[in-house]
C-alpha positions as a Markdown table, in Angstrom:
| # | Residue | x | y | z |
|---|---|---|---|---|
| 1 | Unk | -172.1 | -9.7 | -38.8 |
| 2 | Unk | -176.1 | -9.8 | -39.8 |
| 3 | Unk | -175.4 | -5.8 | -40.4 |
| 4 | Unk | -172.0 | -5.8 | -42.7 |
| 5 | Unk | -173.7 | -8.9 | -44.5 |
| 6 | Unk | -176.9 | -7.1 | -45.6 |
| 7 | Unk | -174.5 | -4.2 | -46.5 |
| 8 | Unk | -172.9 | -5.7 | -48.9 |
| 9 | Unk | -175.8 | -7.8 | -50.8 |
| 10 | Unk | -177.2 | -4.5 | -50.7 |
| 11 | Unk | -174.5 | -3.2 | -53.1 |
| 12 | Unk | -176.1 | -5.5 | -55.3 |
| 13 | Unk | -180.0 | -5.1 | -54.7 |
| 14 | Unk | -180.4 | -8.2 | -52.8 |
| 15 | Unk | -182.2 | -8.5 | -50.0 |
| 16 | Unk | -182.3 | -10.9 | -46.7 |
| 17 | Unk | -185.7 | -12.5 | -46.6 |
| 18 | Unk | -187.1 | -10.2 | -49.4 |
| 19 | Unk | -190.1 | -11.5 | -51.6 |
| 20 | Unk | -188.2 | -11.1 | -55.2 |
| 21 | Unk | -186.8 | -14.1 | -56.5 |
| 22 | Unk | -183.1 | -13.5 | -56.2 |
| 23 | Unk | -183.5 | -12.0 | -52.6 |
| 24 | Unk | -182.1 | -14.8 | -50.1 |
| 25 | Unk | -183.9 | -16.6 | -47.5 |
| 26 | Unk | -182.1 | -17.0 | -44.5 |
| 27 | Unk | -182.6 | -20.1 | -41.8 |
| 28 | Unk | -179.9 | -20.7 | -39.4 |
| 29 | Unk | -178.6 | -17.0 | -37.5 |
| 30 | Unk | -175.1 | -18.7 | -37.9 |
| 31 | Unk | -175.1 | -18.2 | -41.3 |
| 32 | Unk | -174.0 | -14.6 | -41.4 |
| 33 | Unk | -170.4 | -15.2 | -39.3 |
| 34 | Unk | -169.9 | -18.5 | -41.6 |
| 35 | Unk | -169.8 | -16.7 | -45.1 |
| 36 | Unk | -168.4 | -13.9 | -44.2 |
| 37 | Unk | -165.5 | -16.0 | -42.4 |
| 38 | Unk | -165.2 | -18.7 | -45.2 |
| 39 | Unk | -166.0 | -16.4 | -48.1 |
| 40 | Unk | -167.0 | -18.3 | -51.5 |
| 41 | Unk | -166.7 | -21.6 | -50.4 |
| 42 | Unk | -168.7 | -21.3 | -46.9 |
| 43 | Unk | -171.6 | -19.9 | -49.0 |
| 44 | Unk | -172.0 | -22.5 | -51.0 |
| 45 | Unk | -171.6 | -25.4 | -48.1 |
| 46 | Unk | -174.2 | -23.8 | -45.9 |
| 47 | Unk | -176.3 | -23.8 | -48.8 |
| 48 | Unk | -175.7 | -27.8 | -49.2 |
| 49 | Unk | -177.1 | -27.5 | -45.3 |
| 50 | Unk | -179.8 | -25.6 | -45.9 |
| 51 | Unk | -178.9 | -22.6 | -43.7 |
| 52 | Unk | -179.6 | -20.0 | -46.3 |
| 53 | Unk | -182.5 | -20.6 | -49.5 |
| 54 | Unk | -182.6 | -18.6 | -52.9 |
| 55 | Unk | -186.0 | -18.9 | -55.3 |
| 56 | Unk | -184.1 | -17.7 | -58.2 |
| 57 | Unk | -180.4 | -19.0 | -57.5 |
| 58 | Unk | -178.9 | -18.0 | -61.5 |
| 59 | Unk | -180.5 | -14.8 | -60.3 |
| 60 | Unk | -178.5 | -14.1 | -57.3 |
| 61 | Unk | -175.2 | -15.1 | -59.0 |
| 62 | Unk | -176.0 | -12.8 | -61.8 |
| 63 | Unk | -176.4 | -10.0 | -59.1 |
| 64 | Unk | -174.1 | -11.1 | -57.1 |
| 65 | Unk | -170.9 | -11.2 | -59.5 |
| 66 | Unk | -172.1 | -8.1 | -61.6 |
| 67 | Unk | -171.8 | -6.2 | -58.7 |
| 68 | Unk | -168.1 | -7.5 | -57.9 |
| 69 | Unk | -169.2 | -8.7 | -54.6 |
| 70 | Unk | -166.9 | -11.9 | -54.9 |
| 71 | Unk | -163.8 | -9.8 | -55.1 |
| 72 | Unk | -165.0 | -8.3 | -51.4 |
| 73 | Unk | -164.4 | -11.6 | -49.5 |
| 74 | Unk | -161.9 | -13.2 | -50.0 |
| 75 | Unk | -160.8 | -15.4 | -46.8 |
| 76 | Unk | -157.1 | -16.7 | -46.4 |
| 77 | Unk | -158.0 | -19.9 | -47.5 |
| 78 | Unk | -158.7 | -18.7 | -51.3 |
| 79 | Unk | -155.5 | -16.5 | -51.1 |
| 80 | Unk | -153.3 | -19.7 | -50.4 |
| 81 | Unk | -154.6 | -21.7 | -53.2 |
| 82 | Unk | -153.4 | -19.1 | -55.4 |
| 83 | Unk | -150.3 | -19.5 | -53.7 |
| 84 | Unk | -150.5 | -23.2 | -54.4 |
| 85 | Unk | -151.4 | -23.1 | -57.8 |
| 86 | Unk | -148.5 | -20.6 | -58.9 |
| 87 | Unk | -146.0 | -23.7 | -56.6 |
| 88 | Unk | -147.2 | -26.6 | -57.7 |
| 89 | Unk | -148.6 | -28.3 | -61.0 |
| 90 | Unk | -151.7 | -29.4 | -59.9 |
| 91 | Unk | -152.5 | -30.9 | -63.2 |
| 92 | Unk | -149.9 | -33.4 | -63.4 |
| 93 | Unk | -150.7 | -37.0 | -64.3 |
| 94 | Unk | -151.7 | -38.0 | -60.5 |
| 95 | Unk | -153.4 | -34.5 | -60.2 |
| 96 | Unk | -155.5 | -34.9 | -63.0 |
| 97 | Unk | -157.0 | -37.5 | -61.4 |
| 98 | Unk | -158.6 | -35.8 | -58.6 |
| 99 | Unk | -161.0 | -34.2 | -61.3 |
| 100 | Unk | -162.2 | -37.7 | -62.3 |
| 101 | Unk | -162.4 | -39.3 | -59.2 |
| 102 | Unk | -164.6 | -36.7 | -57.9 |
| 103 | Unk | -166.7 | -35.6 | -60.9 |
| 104 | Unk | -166.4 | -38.0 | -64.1 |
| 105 | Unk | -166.4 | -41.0 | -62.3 |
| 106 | Unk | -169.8 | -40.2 | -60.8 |
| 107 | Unk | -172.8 | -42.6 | -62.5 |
| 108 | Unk | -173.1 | -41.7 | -66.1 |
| 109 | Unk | -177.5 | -41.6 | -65.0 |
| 110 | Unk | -176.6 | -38.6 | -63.6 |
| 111 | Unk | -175.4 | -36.9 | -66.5 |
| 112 | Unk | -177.8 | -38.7 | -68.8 |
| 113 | Unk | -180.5 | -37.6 | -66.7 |
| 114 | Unk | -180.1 | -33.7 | -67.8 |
| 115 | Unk | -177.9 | -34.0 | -71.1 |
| 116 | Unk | -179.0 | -34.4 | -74.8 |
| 117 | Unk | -178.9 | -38.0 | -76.7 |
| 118 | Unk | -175.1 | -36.9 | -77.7 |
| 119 | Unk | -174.9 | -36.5 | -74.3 |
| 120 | Unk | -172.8 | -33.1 | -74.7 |
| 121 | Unk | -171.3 | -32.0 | -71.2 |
| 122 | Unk | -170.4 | -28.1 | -73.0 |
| 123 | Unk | -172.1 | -25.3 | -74.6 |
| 124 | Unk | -174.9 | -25.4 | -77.0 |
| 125 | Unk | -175.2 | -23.5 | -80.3 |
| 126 | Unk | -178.7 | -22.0 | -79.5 |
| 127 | Unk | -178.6 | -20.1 | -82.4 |
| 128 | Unk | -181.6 | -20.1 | -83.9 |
| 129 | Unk | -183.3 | -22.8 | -81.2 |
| 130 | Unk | -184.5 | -22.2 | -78.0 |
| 131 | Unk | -184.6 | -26.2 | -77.2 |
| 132 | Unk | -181.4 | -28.2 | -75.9 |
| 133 | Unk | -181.5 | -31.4 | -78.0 |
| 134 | Unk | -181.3 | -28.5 | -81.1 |
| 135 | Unk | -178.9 | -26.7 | -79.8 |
| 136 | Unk | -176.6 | -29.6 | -79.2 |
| 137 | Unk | -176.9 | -31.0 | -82.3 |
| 138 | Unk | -176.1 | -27.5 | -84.0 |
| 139 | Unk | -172.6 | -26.9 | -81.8 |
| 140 | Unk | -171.7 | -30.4 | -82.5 |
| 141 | Unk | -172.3 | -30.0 | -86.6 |
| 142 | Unk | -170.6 | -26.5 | -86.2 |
| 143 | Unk | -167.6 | -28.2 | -84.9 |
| 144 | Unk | -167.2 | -30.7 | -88.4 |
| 145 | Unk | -168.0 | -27.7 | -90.4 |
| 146 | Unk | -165.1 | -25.6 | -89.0 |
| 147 | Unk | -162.9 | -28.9 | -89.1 |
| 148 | Unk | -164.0 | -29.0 | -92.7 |
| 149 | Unk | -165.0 | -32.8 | -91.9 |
| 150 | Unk | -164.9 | -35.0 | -95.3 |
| 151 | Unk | -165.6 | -38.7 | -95.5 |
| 152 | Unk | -162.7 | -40.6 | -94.1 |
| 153 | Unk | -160.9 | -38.3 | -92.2 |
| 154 | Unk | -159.1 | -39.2 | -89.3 |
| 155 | Unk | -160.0 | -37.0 | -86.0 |
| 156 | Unk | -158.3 | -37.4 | -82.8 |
| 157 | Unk | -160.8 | -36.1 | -79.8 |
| 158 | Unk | -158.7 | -35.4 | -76.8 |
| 159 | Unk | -161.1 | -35.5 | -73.6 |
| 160 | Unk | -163.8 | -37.5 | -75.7 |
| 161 | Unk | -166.1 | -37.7 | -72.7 |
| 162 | Unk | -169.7 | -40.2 | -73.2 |
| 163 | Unk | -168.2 | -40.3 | -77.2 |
| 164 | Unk | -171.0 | -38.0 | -78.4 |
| 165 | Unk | -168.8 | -36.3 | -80.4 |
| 166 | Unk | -167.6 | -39.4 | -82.0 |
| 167 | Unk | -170.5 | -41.0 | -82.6 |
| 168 | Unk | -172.4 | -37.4 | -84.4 |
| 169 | Unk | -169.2 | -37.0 | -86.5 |
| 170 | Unk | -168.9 | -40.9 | -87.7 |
| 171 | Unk | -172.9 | -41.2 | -88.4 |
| 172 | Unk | -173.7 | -37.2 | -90.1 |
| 173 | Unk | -169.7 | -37.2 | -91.7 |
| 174 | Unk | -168.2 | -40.8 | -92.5 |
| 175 | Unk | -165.0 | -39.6 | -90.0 |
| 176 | Unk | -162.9 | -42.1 | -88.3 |
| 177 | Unk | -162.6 | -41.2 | -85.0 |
| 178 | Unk | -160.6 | -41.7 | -81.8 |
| 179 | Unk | -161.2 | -40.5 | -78.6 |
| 180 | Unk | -159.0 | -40.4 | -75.3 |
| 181 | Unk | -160.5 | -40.5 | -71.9 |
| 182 | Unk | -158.8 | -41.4 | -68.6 |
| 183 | Unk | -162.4 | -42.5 | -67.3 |
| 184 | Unk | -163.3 | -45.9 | -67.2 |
| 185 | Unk | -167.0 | -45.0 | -66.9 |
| 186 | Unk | -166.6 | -43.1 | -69.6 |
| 187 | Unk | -164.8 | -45.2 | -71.9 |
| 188 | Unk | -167.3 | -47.8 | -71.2 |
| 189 | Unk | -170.4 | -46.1 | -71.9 |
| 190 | Unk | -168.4 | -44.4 | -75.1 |
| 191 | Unk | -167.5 | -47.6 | -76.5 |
| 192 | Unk | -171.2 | -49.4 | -76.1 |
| 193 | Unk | -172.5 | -45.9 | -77.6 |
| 194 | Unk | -170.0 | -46.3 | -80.7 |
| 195 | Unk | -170.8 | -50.0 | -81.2 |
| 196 | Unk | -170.3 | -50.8 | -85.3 |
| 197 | Unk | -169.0 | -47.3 | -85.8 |
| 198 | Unk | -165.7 | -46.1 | -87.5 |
| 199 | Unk | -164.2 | -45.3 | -83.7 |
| 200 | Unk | -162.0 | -46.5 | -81.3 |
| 201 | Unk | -161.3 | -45.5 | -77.7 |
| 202 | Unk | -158.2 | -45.6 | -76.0 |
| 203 | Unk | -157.6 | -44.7 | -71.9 |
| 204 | Unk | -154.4 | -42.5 | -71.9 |
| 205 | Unk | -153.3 | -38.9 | -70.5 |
| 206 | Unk | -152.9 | -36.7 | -73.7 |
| 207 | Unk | -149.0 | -36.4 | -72.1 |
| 208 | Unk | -149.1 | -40.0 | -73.3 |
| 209 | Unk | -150.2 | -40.4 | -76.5 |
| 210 | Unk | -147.9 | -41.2 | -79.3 |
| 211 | Unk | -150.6 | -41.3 | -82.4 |
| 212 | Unk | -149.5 | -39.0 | -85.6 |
| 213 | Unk | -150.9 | -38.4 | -89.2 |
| 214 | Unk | -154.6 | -37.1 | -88.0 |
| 215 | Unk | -156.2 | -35.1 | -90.1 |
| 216 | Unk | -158.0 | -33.1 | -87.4 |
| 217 | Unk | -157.8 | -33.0 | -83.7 |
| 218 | Unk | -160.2 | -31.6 | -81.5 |
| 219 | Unk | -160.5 | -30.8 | -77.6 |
| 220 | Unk | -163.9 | -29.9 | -76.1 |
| 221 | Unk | -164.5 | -28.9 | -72.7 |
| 222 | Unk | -161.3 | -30.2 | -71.9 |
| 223 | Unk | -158.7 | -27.9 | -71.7 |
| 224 | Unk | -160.4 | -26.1 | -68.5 |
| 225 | Unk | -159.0 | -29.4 | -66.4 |
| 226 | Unk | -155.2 | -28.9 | -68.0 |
| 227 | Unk | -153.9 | -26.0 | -65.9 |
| 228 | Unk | -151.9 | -23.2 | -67.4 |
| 229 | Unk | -148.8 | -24.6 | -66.6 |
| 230 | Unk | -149.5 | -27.4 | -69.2 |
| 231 | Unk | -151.0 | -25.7 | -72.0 |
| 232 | Unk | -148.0 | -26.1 | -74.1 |
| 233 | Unk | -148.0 | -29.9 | -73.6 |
| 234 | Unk | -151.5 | -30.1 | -75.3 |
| 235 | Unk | -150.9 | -27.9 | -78.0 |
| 236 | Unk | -147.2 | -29.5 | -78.9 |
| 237 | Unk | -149.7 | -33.2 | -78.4 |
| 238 | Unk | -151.9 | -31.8 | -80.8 |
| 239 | Unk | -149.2 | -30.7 | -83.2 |
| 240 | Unk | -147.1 | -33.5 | -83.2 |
| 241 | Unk | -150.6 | -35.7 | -83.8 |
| 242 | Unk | -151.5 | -33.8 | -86.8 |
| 243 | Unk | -150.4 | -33.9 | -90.7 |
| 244 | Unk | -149.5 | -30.8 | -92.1 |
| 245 | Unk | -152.0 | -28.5 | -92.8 |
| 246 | Unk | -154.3 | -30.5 | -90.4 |
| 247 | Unk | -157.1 | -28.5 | -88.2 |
| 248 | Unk | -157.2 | -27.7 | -84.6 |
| 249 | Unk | -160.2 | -26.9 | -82.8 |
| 250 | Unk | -160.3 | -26.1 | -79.1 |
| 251 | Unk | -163.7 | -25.5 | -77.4 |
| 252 | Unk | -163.4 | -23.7 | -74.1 |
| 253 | Unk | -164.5 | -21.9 | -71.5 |
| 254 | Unk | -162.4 | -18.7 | -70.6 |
| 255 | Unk | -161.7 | -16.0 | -68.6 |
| 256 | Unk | -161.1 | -12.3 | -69.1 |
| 257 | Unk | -157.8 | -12.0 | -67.5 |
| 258 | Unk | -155.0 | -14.5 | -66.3 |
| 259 | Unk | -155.4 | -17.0 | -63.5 |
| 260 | Unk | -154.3 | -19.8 | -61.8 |
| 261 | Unk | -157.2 | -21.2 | -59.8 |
| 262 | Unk | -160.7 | -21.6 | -59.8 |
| 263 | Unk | -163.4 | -21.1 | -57.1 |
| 264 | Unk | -163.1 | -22.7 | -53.7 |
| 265 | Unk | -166.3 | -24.6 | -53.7 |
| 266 | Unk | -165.9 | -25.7 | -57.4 |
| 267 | Unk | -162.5 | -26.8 | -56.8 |
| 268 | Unk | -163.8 | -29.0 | -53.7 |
| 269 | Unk | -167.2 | -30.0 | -54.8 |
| 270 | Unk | -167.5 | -30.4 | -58.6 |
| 271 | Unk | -164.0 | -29.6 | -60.5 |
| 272 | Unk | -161.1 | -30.2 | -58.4 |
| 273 | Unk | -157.9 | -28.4 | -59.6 |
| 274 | Unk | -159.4 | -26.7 | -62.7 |
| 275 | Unk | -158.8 | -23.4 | -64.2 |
| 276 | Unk | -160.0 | -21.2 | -67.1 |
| 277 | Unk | -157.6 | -20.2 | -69.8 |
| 278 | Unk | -157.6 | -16.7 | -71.3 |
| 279 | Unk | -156.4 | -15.3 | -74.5 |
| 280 | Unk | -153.0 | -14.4 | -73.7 |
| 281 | Unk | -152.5 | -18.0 | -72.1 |
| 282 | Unk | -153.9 | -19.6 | -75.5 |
| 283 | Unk | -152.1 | -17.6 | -78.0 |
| 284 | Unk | -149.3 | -18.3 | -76.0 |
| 285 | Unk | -149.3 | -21.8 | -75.8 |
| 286 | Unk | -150.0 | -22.0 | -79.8 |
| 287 | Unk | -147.3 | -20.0 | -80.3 |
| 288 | Unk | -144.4 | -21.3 | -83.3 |
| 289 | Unk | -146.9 | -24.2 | -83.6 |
| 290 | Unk | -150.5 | -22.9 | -85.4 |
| 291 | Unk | -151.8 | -20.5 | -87.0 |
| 292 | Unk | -155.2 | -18.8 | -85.6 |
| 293 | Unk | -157.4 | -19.1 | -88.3 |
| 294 | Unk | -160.6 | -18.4 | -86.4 |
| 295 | Unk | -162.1 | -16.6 | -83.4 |
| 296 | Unk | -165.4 | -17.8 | -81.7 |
| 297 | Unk | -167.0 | -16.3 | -79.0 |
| 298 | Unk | -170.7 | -17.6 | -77.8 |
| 299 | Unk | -170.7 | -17.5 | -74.3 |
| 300 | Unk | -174.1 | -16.4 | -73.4 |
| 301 | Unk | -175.5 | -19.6 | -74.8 |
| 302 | Unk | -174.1 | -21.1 | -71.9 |
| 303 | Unk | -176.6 | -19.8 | -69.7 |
| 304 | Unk | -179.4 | -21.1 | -71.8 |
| 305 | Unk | -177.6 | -24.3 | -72.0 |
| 306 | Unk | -177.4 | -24.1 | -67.9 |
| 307 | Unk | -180.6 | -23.8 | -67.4 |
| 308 | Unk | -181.8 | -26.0 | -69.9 |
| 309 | Unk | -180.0 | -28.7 | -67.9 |
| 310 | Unk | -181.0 | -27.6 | -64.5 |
| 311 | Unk | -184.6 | -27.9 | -65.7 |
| 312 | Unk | -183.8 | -31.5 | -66.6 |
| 313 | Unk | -181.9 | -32.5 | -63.7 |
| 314 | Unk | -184.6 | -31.6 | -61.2 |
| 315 | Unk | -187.1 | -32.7 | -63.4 |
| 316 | Unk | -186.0 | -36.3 | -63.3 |
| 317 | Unk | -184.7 | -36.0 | -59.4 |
| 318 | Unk | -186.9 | -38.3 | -58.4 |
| 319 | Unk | -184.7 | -41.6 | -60.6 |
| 320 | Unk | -181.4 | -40.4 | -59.2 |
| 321 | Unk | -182.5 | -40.0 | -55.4 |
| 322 | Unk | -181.9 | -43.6 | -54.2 |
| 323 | Unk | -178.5 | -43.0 | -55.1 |
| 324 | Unk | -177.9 | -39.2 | -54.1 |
| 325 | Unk | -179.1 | -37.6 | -51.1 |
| 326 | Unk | -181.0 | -33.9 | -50.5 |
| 327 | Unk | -177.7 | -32.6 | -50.0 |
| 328 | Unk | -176.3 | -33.7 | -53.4 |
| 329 | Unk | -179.5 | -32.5 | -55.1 |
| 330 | Unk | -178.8 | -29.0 | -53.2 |
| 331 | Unk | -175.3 | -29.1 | -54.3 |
| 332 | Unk | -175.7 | -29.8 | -58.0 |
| 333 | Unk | -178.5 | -26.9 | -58.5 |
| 334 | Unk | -176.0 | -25.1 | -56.8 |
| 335 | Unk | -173.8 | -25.8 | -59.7 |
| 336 | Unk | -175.1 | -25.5 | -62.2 |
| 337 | Unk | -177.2 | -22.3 | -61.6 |
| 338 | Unk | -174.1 | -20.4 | -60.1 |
| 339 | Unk | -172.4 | -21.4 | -63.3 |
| 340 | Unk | -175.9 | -19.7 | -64.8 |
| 341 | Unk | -175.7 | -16.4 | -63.6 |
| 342 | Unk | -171.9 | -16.5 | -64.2 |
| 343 | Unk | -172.2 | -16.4 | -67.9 |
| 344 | Unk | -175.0 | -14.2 | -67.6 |
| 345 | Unk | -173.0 | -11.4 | -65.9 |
| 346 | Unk | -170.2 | -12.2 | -68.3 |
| 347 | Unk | -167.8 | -13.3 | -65.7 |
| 348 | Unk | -166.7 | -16.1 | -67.9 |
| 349 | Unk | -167.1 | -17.1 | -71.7 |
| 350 | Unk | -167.1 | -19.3 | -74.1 |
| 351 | Unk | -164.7 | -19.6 | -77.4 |
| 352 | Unk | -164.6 | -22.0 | -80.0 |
| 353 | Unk | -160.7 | -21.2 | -81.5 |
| 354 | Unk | -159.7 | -22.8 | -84.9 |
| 355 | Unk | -155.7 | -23.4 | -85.3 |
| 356 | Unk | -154.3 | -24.7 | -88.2 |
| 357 | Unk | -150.4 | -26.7 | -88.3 |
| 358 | Unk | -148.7 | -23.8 | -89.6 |
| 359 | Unk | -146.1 | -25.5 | -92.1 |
| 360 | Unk | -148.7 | -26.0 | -95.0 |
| 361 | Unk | -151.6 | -23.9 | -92.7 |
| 362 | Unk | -154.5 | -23.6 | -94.8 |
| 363 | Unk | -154.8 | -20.6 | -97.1 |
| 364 | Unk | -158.1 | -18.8 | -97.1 |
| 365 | Unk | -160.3 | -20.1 | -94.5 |
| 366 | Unk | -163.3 | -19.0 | -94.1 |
| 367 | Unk | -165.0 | -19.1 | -90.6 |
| 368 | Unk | -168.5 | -21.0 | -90.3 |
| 369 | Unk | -171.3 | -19.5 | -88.1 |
């Protein structure tokens, strides 16, 4: 097992118990039958146990997935939930829940303790800053200036998260916001963040909602936890919520190709049921409702934005570990660096799409970079 293992990390210039910084350390001779067995997700759990060690984690995953090593084991277990995703809607109203109750519902000092004051859980615009707060503040004034934000104007933020969004776009742009979260820790620490501002919260699946006359919808970071099978649903919700001519701007991660499923050990330890969209899907799903208007593709500013908030969390480990444990810490580093090195190879990236309502679309527009 030790033999086929070093074989294959070989394929991508990684070496067991080497002295570079994406070479792997390993601690427990278990290790070798247990990843090869469990694939994806067994690496990362004996990770969480400390059986295997990585200097330069973001590192290894960059190797690691250039090198197309995840496509070379792949136990049963991944195959099936394929399977299950193609079956069943896992992102119906009870199974969008799992998502929450696993991730969102976690303490909002964890997130605080690595995010910016807007406390933005997606991508930063790094262009032309190399420091997260910046970077942050730049994607979220790059969002109102695509949505051609005006004074007044009524936005609809499906998946508002912490109510970062709302607050930058009520304070910088006089917008009247509303944001939609099925969290109740986040709707609570959106609502003492808004205090006094033009915005209001409401806790409702985007299935659910009923508002109309918007001038301007957005979802960020959302759409990854909708599932293919309901993209139409959100993009006829954001239709039917928007007045003619309105703007539609959808922040996501994506993949290259069509999927249905995500990564074993995201789906069980950090986003349960998620999946990334790709083109096709999108265009797809917008079809006989918008009309593309513009085209945004950023994704290696994720990785900076990664490891800018890797840096943070362990730097302020110390006021989170009465409530988490060694193995949590393990886990989330383990997170968020994978992620790191996924963007970094260019597994995954990162779009900001513009759609406009197409009866009265707006003539003209000019993207804003």
């Amino acid at each position: 097992m030790k033999q086929i293992f070093t074989d294959l990390l070989g394929h991508a210039d990684i070496h067991i118990n080497g002295n570079r910084p994406w070479d792997i350390q390993i601690h427990e001779e278990a290790f070798y039958k247990r990843a090869l067995a469990g694939g994806s997700l067994a690496l990362g759990e004996s990770y969480m146990d400390g059986w295997w060690t990585c200097a330069a984690l973001d590192q290894f995953f960059d190797r690691l997935l250039g090198a197309g090593l995840s496509q070379k084991v792949v136990p049963l277990s991944a195959k099936l939930s394929v399977v299950r995703s193609k079956v069943m809607n896992l992102q119906s109203k009870i199974g969008s829940r799992a998502v929450i109750d696993t991730h969102y519902q976690l303490s909002p000092a964890l997130f605080m303790s690595f995010l910016d004051p807007y406390n933005q859980y997606t991508c930063g615009y790094f262009k032309g800053t190399d420091e997260l707060n910046q970077a942050q503040e730049n994607k979220l004034d790059l969002i109102c200036r695509k949505l051609q934000l005006s004074e007044g104007d009524k936005v609809l933020d499906i998946g508002c998260g912490w109510g970062g969004f709302a607050k930058f776009a009520a304070e910088r742009y006089g917008a009247h916001v509303t944001g939609m979260t099925i969290s109740d820790k986040q709707l609570a620490y959106a609502q003492d963040l808004c205090a006094g501002l033009p915005v209001n919260f409401v806790k409702s699946d985007y299935r659910d909602f009923t508002g109309t006359d918007f001038d301007k919808v957005l979802v960020c970071g959302m759409i990854e936890h909708v599932g293919y099978k309901n993209y139409r649903n959100l993009f006829e919700v954001a239709h039917r919520s928007l007045r003619d001519g309105g703007l539609f701007l959808l922040h996501t991660i994506g993949r290259h190709r069509s999927g249905s499923s995500t990564d074993p050990w995201m789906h069980k330890y950090i986003f349960p049921n998620a999946m990334m969209p790709s083109p096709v899907q999108l265009t797809s799903a917008a079809e006989r409702l918008f009309a593309l208007n513009d085209w945004h593709s950023f994704g290696t500013y994720y990785d900076s934005t990664l490891m800018a908030w890797n840096r943070n969390f362990v730097s302020n480990w110390n006021d989170l570990s009465e409530e988490y444990d060694e193995r949590f810490f393990r886990m989330w580093t383990y997170y968020l660096l994978m992620c790191a090195g996924t963007f970094r190879s260019n597994k995954k990236q990162l779009w900001q799409i513009v759609f406009a309502k197409r009866r009265g679309a707006v003539a003209g527009y000019e993207s804003v970079r």
